[in-house]
C-alpha positions as a printed Julia matrix, in Angstrom:
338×3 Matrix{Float64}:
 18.26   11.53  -15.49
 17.12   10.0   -18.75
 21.57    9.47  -19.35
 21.47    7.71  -16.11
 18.29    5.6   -17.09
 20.32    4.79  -20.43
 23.56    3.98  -18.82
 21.26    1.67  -16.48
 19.92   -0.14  -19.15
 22.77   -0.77  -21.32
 25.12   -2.11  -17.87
 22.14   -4.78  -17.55
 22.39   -5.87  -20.67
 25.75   -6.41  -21.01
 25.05   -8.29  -17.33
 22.1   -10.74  -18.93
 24.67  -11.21  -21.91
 27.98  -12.06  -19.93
 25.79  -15.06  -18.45
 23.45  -16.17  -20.76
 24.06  -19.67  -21.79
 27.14  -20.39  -19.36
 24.74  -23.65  -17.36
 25.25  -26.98  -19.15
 22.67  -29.77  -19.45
 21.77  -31.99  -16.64
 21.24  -29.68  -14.04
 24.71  -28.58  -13.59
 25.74  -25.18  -11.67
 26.08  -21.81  -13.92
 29.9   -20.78  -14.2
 29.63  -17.06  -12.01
 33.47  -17.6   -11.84
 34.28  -14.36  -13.5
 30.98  -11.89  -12.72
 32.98   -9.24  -11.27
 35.43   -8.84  -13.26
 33.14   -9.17  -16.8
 31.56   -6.14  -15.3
 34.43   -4.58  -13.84
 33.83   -0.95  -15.64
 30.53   -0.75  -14.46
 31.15   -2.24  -10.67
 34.32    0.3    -9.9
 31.85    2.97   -8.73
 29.93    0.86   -6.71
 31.03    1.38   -2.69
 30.95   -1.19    0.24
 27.4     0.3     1.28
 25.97   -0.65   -2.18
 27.35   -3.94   -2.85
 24.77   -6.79   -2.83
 26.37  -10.11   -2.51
 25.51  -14.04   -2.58
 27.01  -14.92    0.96
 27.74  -18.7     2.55
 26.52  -19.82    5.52
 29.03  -22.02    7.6
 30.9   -22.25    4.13
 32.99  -25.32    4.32
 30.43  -27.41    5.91
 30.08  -29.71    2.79
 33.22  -31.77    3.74
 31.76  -32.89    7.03
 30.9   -36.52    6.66
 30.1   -39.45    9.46
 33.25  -40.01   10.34
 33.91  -36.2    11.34
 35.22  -35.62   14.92
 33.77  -32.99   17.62
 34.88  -29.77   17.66
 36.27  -29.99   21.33
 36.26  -26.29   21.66
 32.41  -25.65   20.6
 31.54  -28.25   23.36
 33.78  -26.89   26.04
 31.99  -23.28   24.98
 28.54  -24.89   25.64
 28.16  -28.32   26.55
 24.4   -28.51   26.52
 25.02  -29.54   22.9
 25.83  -33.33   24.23
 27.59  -33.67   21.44
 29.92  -37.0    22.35
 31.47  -38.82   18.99
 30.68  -38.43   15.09
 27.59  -37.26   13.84
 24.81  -39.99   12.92
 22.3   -39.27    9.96
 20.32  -36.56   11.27
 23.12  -34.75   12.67
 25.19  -34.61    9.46
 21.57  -33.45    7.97
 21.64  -30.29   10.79
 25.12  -29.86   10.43
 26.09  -29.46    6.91
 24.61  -26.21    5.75
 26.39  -26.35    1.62
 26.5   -29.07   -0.56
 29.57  -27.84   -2.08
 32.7   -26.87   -1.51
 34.12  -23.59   -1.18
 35.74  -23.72   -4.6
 32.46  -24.73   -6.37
 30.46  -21.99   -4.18
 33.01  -19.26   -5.74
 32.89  -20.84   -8.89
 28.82  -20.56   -8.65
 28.9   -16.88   -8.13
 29.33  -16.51   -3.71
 31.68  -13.83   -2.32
 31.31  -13.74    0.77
 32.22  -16.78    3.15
 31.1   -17.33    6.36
 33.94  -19.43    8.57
 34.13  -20.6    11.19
 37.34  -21.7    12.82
 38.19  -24.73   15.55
 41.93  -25.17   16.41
 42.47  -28.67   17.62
 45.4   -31.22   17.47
 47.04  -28.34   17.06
 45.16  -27.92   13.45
 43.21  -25.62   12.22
 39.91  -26.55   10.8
 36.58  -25.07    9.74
 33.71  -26.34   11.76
 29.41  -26.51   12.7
 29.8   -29.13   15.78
 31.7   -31.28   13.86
 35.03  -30.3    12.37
 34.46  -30.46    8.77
 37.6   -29.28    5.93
 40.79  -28.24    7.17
 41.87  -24.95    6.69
 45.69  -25.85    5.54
 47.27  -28.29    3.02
 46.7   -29.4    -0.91
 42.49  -28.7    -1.53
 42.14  -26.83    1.92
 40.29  -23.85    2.42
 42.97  -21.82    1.58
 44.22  -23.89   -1.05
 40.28  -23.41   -2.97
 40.61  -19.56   -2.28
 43.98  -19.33   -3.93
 43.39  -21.4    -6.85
 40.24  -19.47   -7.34
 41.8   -16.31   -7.67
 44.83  -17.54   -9.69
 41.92  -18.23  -11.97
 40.21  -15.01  -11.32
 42.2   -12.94  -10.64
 39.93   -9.81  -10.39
 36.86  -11.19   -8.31
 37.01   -9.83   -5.12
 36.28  -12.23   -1.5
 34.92  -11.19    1.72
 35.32  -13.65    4.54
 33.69  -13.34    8.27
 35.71  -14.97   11.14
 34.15  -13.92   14.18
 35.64  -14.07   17.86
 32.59  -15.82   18.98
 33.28  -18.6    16.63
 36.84  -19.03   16.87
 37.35  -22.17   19.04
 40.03  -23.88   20.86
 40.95  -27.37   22.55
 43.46  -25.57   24.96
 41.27  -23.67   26.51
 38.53  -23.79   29.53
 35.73  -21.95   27.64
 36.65  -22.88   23.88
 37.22  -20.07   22.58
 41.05  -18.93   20.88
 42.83  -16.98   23.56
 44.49  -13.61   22.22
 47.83  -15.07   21.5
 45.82  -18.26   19.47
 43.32  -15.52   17.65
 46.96  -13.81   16.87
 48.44  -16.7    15.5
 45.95  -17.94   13.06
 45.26  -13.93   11.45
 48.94  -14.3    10.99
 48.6   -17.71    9.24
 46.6   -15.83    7.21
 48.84  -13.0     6.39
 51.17  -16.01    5.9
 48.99  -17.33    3.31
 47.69  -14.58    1.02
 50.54  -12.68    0.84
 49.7    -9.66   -1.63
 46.19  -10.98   -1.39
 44.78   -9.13    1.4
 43.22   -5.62    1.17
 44.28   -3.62    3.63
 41.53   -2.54    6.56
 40.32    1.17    5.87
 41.37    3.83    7.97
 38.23    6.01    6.86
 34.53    5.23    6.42
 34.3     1.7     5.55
 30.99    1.85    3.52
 32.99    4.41    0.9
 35.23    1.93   -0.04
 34.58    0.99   -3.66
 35.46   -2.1    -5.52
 37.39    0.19   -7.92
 39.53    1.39   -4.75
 40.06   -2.62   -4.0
 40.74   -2.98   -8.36
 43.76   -0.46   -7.73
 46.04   -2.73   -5.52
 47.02   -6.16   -5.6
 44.45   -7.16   -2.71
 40.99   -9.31   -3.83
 40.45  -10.54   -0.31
 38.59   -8.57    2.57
 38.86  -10.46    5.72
 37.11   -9.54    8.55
 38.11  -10.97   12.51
 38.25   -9.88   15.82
 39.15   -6.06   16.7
 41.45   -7.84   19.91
 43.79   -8.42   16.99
 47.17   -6.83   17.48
 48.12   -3.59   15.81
 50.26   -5.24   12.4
 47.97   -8.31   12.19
 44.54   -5.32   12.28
 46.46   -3.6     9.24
 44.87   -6.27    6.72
 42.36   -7.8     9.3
 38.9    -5.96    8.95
 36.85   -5.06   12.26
 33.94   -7.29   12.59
 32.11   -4.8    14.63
 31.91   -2.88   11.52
 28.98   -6.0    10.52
 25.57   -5.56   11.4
 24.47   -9.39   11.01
 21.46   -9.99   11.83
 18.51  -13.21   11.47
 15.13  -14.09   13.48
 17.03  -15.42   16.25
 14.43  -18.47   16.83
 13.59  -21.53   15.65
 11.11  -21.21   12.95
  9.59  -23.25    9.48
  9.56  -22.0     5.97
  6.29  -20.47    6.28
  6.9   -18.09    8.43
 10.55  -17.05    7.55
  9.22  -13.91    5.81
  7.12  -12.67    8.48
 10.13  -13.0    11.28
 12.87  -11.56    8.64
 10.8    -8.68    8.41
  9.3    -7.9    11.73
 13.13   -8.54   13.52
 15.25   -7.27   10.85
 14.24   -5.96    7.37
 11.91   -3.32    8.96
 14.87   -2.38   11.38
 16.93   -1.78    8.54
 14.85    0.1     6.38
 13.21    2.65    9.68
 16.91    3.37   11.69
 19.86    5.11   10.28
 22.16    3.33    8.01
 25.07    3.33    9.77
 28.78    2.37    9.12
 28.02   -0.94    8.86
 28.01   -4.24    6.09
 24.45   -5.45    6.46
 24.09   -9.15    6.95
 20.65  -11.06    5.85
 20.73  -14.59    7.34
 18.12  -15.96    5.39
 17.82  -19.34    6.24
 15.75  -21.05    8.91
 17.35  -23.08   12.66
 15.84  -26.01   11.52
 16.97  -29.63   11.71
 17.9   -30.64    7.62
 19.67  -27.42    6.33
 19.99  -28.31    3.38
 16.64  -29.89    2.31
 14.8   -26.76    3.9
 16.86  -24.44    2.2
 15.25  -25.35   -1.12
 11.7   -23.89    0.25
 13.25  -20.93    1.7
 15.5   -19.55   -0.59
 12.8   -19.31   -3.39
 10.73  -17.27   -0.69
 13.74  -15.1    -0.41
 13.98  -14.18   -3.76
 10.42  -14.18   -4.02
 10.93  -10.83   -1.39
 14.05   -9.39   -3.11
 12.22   -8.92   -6.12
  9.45   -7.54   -4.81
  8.84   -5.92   -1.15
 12.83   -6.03   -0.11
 13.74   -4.1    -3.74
 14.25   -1.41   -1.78
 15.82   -2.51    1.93
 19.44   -2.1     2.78
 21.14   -5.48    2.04
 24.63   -6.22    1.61
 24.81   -9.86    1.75
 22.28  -12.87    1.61
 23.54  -15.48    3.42
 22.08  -18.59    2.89
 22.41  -22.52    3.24
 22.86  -24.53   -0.26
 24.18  -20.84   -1.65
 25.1   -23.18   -5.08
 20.97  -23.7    -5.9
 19.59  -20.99   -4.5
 18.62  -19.27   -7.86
 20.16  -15.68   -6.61
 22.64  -14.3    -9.03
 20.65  -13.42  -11.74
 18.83  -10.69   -9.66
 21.75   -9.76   -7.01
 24.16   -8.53   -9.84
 21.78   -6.35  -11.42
 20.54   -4.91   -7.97
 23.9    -4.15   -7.51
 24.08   -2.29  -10.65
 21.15   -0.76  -10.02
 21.97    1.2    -6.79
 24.28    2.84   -8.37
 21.41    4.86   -9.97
């Protein structure tokens, strides 16, 4: 116990040191680039089940901009949006959920991307009503993830695609057929060749980073499970995601109380089952963005103190860059090892 207690003690230091004066003057963003692989030795023990991660809602959302065009696909899916040409003021201000992009967001310390994906023009783009950056091409989606990890070789990615949010032009409801799902996992496979790790066979949760360390993969990607059989090989099963929020339309001030009556008290009273566990922490408000710097304080406010204990994988939040998180995620994550 009291070698445990040590070993604790000395892994959080060496934490607090890797990142101690890395922020520059003038308010600019602290350089997480490298946080998993500085503490590489100490992370290889730690399984899916324990990891505790800075997540991105609607990741690519920053590059939306007035002149952005309708996703056709999320208004043939449910057209009491009214959504009819490019977004005015307000509507870029509910909209665009980071105010970075997705290179900056790794950069900042996030590692786990929430995208989703509009196919139009024959195109693929990321979208939130509006599309907003594409996913192909010279500073594209994948473009930031790949020269990310030629940087960084050893930080390791999880990215969410799911079914519900994979969205078409061709097709009456919006959504990607099977063969149009197919065809973008495998533009995926096209595009991180050597980069993807490979979908368990076994219990998910028992993976461990240091299992991931061992091959060549850094990315886990999760889609649909209607996937076909060669594609599902490196395509993780979303249903293996518990993602979860206060489903309603709320205000700062009572974020807390709704988080933990619809989902933090579920969590910590049911059986922990096979399963990432998803926190969206943010509110369905209007101005993302702005109201994301009075909630994510109140987060962390709870992670420190009555959530120390609750079964979180990832904190997903709006304006992940400012939200203040990393210094008390990584040691969490440390600390469950214990």
């Amino acid at each position: 116990m009291k070698q445990n207690l040590i070993s604790k003690l000395i892994c959080l230091v060496i934490i607090t040191l890797s990142f101690s004066g890395c922020g520059s003057a003038g308010g600019s963003l602290v350089d997480y680039s490298s946080w998993m692989s500085k503490n590489q030795r100490a992370l290889s023990n730690v399984t899916l089940k324990q990891i505790v991660l800075l997540g991105s809602h609607d990741a690519a959302s920053s590059a939306m901009n007035s002149n952005s065009q309708p996703c056709i696909g999320e208004i043939l899916n449910d057209p009491s949006q009214h959504i009819d040409g490019p977004p005015n003021a307000n509507q870029l201000l509910n909209a665009r959920t980071q105010s970075v992009p997705i290179l900056q967001q790794l950069q900042a310390g996030v590692r786990y991307l929430d995208l989703r994906v509009a196919l139009q023009g024959g195109q693929y783009y990321s979208e939130h009503m509006w599309l907003s950056a594409p996913f192909m091409g010279t500073n594209g989606i994948f473009d930031q993830i790949k020269q990310f990890l030629k940087e960084n070789p050893d930080e390791i990615i999880i990215i969410v695609s799911y079914a519900g949010h994979l969205y078409s032009d061709t097709q009456p409801d919006g959504l990607m057929s099977t063969a149009e799902a197919d065809a973008f996992f495998q533009t995926v496979l096209n595009e991180f060749p050597n980069l993807l790790a490979p979908a368990p066979s076994g219990d998910l949760m028992q993976q461990t980073l240091g299992d991931i360390w061992k091959d060549s993969g850094r990315i886990i990607y999760f889609g649909p499970n209607t996937l076909s059989p060669a594609i599902q090989q490196y395509i993780w099963n979303t249903l293996k995601i518990d993602s979860q929020w206060m489903q309603q339309a709320t205000v700062p001030a009572v974020l807390i109380t709704d988080l933990n009556e619809q989902v933090i008290t579920p969590w910590m009273t049911e059986p922990y089952n096979d399963e990432l566990h998803i926190l969206q922490a943010m509110t369905n408000d209007n101005t993302k963005i702005a109201t994301a710097a009075e909630t994510n304080p109140l987060i962390l406010e709870q992670l420190n103190s009555a959530w120390k204990t609750a079964p979180i994988n990832i904190v997903q939040v709006n304006d992940a860059v400012n939200s203040g998180m990393m210094p008390t995620l990584i040691p969490r994550m440390i600390s469950n090892l214990y």
